[in-house]
C-alpha positions as CSV (number, residue, x, y, z in Angstrom):
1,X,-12.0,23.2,-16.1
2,X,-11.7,21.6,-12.6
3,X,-9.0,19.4,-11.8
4,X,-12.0,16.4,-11.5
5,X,-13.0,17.1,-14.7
6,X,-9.4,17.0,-16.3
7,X,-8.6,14.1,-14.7
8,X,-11.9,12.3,-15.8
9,X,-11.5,13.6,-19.6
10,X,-7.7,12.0,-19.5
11,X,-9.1,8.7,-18.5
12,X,-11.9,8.5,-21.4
13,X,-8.7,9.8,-23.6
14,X,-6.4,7.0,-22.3
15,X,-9.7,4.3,-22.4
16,X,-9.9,5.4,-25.4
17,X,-6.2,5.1,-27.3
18,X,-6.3,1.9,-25.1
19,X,-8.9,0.2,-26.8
20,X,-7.7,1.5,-30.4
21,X,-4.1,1.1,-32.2
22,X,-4.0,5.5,-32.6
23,X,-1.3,6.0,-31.1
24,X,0.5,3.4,-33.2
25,X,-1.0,4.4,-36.4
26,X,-1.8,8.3,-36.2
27,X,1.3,10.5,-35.5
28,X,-1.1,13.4,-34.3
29,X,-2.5,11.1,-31.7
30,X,1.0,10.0,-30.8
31,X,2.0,13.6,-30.5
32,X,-1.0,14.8,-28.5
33,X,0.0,12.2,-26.1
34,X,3.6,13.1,-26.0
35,X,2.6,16.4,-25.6
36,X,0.2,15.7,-22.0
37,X,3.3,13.3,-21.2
38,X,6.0,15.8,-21.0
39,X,3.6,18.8,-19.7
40,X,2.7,16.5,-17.2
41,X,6.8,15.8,-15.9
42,X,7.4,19.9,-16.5
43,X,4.8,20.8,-13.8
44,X,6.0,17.5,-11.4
45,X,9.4,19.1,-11.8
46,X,8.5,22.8,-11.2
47,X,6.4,21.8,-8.1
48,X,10.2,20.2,-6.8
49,X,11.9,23.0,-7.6
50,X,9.9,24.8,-5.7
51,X,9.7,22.8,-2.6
52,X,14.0,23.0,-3.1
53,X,13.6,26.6,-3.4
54,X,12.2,26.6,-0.3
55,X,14.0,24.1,1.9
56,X,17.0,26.5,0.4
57,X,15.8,29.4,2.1
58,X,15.4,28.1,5.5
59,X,18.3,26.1,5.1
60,X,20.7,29.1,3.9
61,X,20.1,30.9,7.3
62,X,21.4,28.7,9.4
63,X,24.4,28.0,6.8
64,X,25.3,31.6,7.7
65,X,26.3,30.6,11.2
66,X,28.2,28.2,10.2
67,X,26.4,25.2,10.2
68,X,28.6,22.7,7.9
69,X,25.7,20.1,7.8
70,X,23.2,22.4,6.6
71,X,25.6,23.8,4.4
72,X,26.3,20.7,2.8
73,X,22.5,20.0,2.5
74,X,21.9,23.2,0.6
75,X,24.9,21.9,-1.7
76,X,23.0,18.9,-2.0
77,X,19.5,20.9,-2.6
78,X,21.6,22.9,-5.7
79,X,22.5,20.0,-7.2
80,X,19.2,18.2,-7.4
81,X,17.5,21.7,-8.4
82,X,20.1,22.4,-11.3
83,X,19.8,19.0,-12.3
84,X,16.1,19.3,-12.5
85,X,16.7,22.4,-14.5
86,X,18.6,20.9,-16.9
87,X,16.1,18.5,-17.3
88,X,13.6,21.0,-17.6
89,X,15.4,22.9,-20.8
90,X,15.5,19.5,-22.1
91,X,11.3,18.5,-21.8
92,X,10.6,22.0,-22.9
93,X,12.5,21.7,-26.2
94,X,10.8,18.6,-26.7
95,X,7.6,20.0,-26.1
96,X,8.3,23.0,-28.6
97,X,9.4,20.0,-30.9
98,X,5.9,18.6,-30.5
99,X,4.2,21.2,-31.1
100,X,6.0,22.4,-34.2
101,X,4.8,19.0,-35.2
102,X,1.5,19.0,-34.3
103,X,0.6,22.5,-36.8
């Protein structure tokens, strides 16, 4: 499936649920939704990770200079990218709740 065509299926989906109280009164719906919700904010924060990933490894060279202000950006880079990591383990349970839910 093309990205086009996923993003043209979500907005029937979400014309849809608008238009109707499912979410509200069917828990599958409700999960489904949850579901696309937090797959959705996994791949945003896997796409940042990576772009930290990579400002980390042109940063680092320059770090092994001696370069205190690059060294205290890459601190700053490990932060954010644990952080999202954390957050990470956290949607991921929640989507294995979901799921378990949802059979």
């Amino acid at each position: 499936m093309t990205d086009m065509e996923k993003k043209v299926l979500m907005r029937i989906c979400t014309k849809i649920v608008a238009e109707t109280e499912l979410y509200v009164t069917d828990s599958e719906m409700q999960n489904l939704i949850d579901w696309v919700c937090v797959s959705g904010q996994i791949k945003e924060n896997n796409n940042r990770i990576r772009e930290l990933t990579g400002e980390y490894k042109q940063i680092e060279p320059g770090c092994r200079e001696g370069v205190r202000e690059k060294l205290e950006r890459m601190k700053e880079v490990c932060r954010e990218r644990d952080n999202l990591f954390e957050q990470q383990n956290d949607l991921k349970g929640r989507q294995r709740r979901i799921e378990k839910a949802l059979e």
